[in-house]
TORRO-144728 format. One record per atom (N, C-alpha, C, CB): atom name; x, y, z; residue in three letters. Coordinates in steps of 0.2 Angstrom, whole numbers, m for minus. Atoms other than C-alpha are relative to their C-alpha. Glycine has a CB too. Layout:
# residues N
PT / CA / X / Y / Z / ALA
...
//
This chain:
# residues 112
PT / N / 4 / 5 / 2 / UNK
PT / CA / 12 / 59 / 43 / UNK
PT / C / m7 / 3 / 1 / UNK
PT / CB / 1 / m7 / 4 / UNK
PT / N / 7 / m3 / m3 / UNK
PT / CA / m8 / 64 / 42 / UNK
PT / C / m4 / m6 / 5 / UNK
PT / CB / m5 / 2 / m7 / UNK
PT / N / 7 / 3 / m7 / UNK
PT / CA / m23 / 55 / 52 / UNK
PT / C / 0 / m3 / m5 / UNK
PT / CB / m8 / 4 / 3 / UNK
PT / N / 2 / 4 / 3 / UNK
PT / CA / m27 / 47 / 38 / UNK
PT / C / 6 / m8 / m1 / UNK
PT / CB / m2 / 3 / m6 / UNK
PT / N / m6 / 5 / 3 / UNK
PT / CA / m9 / 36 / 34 / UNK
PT / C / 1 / m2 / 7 / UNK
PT / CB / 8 / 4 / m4 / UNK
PT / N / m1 / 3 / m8 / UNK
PT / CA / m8 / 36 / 54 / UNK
PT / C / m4 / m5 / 0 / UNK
PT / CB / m2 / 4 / 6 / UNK
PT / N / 4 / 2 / m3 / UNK
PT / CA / m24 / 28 / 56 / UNK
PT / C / 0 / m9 / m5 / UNK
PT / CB / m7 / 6 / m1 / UNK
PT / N / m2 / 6 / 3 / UNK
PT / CA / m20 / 12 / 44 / UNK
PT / C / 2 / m5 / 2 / UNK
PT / CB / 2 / 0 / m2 / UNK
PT / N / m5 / 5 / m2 / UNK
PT / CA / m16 / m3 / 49 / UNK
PT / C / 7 / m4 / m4 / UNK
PT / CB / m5 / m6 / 2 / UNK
PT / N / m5 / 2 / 4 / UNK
PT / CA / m1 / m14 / 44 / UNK
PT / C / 0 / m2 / m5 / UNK
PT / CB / 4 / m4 / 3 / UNK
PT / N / 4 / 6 / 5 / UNK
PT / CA / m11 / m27 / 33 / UNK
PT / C / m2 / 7 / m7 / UNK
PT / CB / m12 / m5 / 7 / UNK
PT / N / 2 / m5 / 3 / UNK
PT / CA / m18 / m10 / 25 / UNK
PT / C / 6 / 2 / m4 / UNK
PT / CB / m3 / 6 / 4 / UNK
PT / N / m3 / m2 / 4 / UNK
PT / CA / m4 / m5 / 21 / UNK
PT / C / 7 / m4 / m6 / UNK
PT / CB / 1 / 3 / 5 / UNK
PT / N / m2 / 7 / 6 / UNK
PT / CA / 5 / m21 / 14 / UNK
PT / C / m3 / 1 / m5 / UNK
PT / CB / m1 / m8 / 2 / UNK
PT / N / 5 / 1 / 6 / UNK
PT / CA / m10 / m23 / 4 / UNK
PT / C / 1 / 7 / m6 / UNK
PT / CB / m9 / m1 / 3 / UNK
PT / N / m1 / m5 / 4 / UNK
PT / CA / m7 / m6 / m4 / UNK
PT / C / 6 / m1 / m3 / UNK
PT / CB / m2 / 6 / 2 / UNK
PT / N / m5 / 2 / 5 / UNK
PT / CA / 10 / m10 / m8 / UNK
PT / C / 1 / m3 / m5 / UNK
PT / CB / 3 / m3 / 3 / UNK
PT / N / 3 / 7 / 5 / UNK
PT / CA / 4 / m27 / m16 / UNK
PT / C / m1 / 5 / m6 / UNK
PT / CB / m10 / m6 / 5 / UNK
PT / N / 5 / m3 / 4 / UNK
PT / CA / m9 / m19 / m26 / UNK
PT / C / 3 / 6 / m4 / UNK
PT / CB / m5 / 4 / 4 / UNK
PT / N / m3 / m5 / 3 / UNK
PT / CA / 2 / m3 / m32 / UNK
PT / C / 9 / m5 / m5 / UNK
PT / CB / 2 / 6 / 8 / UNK
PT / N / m7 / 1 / 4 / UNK
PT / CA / 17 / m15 / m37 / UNK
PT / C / m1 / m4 / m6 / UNK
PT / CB / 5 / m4 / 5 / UNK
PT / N / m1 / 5 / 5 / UNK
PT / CA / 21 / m22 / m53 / UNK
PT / C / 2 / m8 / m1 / UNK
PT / CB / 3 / 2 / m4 / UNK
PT / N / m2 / 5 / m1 / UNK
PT / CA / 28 / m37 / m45 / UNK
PT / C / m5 / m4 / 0 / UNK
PT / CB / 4 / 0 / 5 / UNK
PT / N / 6 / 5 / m2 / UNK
PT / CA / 18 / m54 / m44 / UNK
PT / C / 3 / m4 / 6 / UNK
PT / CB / m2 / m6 / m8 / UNK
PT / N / m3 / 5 / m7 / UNK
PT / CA / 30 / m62 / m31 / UNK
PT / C / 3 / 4 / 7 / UNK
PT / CB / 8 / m4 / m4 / UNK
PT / N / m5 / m6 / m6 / UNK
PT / CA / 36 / m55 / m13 / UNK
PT / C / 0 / m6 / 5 / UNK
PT / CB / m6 / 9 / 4 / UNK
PT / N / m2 / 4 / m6 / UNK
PT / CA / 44 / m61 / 1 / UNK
PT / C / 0 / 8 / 8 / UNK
PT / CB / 11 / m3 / m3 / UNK
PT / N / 1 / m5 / m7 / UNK
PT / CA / 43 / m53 / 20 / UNK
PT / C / 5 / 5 / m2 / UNK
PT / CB / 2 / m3 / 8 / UNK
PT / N / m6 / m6 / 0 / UNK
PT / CA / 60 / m42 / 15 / UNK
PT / C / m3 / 5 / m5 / UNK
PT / CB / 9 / m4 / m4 / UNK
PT / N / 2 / m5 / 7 / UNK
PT / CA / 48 / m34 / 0 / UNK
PT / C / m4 / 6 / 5 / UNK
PT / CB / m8 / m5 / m7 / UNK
PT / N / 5 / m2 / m3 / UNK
PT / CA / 38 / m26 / 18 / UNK
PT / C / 4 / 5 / 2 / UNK
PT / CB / m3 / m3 / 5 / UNK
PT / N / m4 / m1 / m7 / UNK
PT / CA / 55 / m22 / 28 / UNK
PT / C / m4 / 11 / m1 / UNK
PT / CB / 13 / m2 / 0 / UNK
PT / N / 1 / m6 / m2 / UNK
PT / CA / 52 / m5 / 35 / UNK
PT / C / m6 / 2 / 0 / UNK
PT / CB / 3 / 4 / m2 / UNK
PT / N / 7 / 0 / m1 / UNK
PT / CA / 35 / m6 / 36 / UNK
PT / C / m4 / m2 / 6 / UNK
PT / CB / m2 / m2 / m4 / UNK
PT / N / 3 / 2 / m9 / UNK
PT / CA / 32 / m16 / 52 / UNK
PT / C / 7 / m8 / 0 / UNK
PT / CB / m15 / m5 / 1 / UNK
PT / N / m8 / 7 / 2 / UNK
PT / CA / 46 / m32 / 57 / UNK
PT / C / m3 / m7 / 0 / UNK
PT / CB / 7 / m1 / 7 / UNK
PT / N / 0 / 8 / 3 / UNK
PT / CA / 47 / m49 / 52 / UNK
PT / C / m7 / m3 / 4 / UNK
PT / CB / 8 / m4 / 4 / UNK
PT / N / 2 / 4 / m5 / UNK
PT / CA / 37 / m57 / 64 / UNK
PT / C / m10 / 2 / m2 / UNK
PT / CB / 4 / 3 / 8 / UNK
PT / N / 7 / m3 / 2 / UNK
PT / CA / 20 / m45 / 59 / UNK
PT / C / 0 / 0 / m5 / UNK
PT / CB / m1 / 6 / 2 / UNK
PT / N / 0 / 2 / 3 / UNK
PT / CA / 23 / m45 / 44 / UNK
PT / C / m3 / m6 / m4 / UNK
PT / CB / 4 / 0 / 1 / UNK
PT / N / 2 / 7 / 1 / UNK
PT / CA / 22 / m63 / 43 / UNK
PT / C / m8 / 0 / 0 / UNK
PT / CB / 4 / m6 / 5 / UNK
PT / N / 7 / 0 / m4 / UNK
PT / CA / 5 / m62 / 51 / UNK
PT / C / m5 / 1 / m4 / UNK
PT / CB / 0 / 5 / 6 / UNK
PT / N / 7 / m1 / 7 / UNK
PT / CA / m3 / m51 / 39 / UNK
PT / C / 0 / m4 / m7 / UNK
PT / CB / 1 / 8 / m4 / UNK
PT / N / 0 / 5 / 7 / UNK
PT / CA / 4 / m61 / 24 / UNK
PT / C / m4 / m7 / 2 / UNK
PT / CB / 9 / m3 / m1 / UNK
PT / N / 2 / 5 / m3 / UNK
PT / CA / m4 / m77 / 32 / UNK
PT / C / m8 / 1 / 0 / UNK
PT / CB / 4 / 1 / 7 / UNK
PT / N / 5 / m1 / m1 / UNK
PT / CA / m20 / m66 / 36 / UNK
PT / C / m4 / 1 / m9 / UNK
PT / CB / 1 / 6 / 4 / UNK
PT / N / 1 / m3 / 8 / UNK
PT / CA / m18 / m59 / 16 / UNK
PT / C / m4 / m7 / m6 / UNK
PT / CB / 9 / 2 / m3 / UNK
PT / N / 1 / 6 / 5 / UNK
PT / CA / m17 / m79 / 10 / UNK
PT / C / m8 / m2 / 3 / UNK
PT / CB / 6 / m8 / 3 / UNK
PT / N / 8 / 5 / m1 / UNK
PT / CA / m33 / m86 / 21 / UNK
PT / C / m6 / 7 / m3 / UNK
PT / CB / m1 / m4 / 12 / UNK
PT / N / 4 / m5 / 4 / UNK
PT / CA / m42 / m68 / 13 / UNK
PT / C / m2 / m5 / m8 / UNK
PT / CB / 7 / 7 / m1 / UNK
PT / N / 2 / 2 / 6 / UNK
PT / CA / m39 / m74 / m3 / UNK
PT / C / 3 / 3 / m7 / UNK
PT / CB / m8 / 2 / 0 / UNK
PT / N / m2 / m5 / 2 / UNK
PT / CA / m28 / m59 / m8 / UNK
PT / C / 7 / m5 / m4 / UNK
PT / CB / 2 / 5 / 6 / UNK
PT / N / m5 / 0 / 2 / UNK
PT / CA / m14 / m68 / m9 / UNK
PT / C / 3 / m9 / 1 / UNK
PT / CB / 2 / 5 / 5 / UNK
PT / N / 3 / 8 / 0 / UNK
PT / CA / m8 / m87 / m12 / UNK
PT / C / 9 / 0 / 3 / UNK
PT / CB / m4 / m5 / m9 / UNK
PT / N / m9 / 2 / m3 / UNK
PT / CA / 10 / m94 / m3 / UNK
PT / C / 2 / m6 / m5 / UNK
PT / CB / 1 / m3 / 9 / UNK
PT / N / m4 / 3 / 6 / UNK
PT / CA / 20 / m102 / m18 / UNK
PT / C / 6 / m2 / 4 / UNK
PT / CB / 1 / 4 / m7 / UNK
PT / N / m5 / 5 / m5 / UNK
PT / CA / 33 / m109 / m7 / UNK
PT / C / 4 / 6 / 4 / UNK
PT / CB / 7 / m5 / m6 / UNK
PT / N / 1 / m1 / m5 / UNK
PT / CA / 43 / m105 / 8 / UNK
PT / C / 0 / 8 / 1 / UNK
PT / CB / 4 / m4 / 4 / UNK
PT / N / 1 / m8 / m1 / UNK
PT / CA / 41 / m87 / 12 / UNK
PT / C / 0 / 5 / m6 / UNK
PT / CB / 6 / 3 / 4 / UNK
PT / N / 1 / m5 / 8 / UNK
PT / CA / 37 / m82 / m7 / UNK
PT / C / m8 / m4 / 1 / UNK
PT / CB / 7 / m1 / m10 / UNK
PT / N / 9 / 0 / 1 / UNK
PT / CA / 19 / m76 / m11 / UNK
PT / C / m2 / 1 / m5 / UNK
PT / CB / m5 / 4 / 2 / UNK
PT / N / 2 / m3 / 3 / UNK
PT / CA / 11 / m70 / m24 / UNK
PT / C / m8 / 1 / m2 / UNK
PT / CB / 3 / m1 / m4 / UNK
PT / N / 4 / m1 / 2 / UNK
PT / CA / m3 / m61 / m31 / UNK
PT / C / m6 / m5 / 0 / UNK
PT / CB / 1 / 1 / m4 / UNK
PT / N / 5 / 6 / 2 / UNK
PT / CA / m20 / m71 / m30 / UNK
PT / C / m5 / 1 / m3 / UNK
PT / CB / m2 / m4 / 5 / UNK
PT / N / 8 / 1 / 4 / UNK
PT / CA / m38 / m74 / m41 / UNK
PT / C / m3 / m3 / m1 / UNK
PT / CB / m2 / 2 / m5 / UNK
PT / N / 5 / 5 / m1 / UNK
PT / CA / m52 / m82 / m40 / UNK
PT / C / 0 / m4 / m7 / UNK
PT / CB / m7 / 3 / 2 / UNK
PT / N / m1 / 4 / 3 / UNK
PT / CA / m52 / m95 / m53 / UNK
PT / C / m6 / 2 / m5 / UNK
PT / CB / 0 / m6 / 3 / UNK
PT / N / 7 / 0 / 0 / UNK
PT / CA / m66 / m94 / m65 / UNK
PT / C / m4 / m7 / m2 / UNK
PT / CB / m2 / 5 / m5 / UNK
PT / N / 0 / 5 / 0 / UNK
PT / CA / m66 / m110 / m69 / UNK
PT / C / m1 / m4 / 4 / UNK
PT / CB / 2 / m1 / m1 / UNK
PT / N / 0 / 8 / m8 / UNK
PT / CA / m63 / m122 / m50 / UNK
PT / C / m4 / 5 / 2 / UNK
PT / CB / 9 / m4 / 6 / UNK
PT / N / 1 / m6 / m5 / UNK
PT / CA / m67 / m104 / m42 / UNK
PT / C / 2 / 0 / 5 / UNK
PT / CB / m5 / 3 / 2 / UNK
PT / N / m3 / 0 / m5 / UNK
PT / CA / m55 / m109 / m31 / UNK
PT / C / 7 / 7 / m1 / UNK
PT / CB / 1 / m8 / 2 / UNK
PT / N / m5 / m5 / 1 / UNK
PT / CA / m38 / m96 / m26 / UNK
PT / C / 4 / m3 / m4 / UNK
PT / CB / 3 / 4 / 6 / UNK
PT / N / m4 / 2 / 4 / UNK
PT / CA / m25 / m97 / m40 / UNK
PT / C / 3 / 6 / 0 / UNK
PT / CB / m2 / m4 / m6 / UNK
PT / N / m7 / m7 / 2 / UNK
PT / CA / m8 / m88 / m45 / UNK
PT / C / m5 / 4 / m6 / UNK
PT / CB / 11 / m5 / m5 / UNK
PT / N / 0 / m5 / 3 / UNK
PT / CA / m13 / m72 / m55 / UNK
PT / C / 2 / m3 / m7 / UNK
PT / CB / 5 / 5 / 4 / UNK
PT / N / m5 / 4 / 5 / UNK
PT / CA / 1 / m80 / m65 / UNK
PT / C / 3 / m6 / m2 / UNK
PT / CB / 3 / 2 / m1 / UNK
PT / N / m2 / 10 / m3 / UNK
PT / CA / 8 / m98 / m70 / UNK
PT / C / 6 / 2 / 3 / UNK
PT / CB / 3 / m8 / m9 / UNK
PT / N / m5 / m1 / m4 / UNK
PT / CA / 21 / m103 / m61 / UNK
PT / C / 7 / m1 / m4 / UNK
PT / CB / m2 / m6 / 5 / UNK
PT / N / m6 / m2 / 1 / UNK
PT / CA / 34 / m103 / m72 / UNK
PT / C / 3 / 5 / m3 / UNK
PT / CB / 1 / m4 / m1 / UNK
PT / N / 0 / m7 / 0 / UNK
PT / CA / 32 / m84 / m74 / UNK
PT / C / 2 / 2 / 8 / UNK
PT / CB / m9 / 3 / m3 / UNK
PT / N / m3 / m3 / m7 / UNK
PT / CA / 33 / m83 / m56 / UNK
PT / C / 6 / m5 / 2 / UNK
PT / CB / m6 / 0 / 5 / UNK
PT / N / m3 / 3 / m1 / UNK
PT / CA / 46 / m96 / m53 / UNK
PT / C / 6 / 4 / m3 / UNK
PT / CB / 0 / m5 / m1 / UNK
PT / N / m4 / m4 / 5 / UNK
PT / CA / 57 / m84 / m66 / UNK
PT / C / m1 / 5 / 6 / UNK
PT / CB / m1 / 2 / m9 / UNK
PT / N / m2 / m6 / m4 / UNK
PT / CA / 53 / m69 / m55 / UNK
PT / C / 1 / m1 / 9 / UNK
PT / CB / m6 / 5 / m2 / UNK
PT / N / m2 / 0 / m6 / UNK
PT / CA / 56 / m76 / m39 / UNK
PT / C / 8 / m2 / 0 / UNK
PT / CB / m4 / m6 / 4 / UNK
PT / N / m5 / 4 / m2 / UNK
PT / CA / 71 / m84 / m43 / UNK
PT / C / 6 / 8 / m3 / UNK
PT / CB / 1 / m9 / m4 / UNK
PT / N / m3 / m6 / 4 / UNK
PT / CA / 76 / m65 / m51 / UNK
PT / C / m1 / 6 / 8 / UNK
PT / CB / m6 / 2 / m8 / UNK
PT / N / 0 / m5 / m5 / UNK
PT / CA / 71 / m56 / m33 / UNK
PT / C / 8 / m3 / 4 / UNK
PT / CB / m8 / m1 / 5 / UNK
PT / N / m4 / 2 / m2 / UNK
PT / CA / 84 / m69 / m28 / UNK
PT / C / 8 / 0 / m1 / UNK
PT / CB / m2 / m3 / 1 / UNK
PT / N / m6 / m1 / 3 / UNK
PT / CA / 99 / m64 / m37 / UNK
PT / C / 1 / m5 / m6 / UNK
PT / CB / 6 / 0 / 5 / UNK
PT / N / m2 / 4 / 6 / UNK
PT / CA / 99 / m80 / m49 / UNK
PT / C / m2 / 4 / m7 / UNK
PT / CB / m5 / m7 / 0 / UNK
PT / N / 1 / m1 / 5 / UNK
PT / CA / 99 / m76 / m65 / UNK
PT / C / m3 / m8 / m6 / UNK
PT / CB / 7 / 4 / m1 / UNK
PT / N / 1 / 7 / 5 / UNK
PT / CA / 89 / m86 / m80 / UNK
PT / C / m3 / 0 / m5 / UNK
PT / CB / m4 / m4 / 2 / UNK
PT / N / 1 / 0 / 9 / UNK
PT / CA / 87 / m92 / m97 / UNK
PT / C / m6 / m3 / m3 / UNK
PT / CB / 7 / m3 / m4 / UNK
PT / N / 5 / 4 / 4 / UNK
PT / CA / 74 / m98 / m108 / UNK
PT / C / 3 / m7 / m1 / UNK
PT / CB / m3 / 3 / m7 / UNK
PT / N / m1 / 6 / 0 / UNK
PT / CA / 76 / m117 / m110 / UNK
PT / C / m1 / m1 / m10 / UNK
PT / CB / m5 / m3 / 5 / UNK
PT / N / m1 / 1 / 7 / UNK
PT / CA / 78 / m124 / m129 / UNK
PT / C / m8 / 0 / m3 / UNK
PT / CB / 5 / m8 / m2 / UNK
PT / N / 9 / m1 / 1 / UNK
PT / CA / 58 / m126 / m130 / UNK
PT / C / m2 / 9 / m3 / UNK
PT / CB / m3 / m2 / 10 / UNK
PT / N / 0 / m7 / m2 / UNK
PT / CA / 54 / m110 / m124 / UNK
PT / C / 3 / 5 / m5 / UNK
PT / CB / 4 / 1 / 6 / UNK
PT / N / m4 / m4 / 6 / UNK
PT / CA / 67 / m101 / m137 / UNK
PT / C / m2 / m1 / m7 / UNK
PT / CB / 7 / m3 / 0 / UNK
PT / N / 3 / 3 / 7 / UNK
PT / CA / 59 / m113 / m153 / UNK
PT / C / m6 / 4 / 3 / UNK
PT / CB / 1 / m9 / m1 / UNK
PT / N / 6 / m2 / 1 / UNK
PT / CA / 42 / m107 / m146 / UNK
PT / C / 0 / 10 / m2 / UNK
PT / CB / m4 / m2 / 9 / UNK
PT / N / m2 / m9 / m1 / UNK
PT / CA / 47 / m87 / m144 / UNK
PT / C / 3 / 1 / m9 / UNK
PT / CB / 8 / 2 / 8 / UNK
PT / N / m2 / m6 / 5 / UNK
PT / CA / 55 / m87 / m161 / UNK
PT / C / m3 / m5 / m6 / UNK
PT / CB / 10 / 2 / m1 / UNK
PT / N / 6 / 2 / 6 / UNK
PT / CA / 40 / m97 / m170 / UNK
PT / C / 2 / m5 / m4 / UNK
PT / CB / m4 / 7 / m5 / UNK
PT / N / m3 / 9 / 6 / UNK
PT / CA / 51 / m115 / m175 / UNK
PT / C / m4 / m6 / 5 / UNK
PT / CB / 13 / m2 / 0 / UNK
PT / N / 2 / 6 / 0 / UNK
PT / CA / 39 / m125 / m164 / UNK
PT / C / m6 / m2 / m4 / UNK
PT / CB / 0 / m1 / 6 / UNK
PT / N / 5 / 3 / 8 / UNK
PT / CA / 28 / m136 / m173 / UNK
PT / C / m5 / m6 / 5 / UNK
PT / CB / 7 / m5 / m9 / UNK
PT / N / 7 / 6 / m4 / UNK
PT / CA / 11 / m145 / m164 / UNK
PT / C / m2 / m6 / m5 / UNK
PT / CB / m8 / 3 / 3 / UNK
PT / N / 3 / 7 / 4 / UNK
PT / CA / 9 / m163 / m173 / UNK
PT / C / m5 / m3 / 3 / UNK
PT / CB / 4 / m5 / m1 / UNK
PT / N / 4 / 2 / m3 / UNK
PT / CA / m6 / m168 / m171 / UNK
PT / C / m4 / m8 / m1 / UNK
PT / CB / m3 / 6 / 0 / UNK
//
């Protein structure tokens, strides 16, 4: 390890995880082997009141940005982009809904 990868803190080094991953969702198990549970938590915690990062329910996060609209913090992505990939870290598997399927293969129709 050099001086520089030494000299990092934990939070530093989460956040570069964050930032490098294609994921929008993480849970403390996304860190293991990086510092334990308990620190972990701490930086995630530190990450949310930052601004980095927003807690979408119990020990899942994801990605956070400033709104441009309210400018307050908001998911990266809606939530049921991220509810599909949380519930995909978790072994569920899941399907588009009959909606969803008619929107994707261009048979819905907006009456207005």
């Amino acid at each position: 390890m050099n001086t520089l990868e030494a000299s990092k803190t934990l939070e530093d080094k989460i956040l570069e995880k964050i930032t490098l991953a294609d994921d929008e969702v993480f849970t403390r198990k996304d860190f293991q082997g990086i510092g334990n549970y308990n620190s972990v938590g701490r930086c995630l915690r530190n990450l949310v009141k930052k601004g980095t990062m927003i807690k979408i329910g119990h020990g899942l996060y994801a990605k956070a940005a400033i709104s441009p609209l309210s400018k307050n913090i908001v998911p990266r992505k809606g939530l049921p982009q991220l509810a599909v990939e949380a519930l995909k870290k978790f072994g569920i598997e899941t399907f588009p809904s009959s909606y969803q399927r008619a929107y994707n293969e261009g048979r819905s129709v907006i009456h207005l």
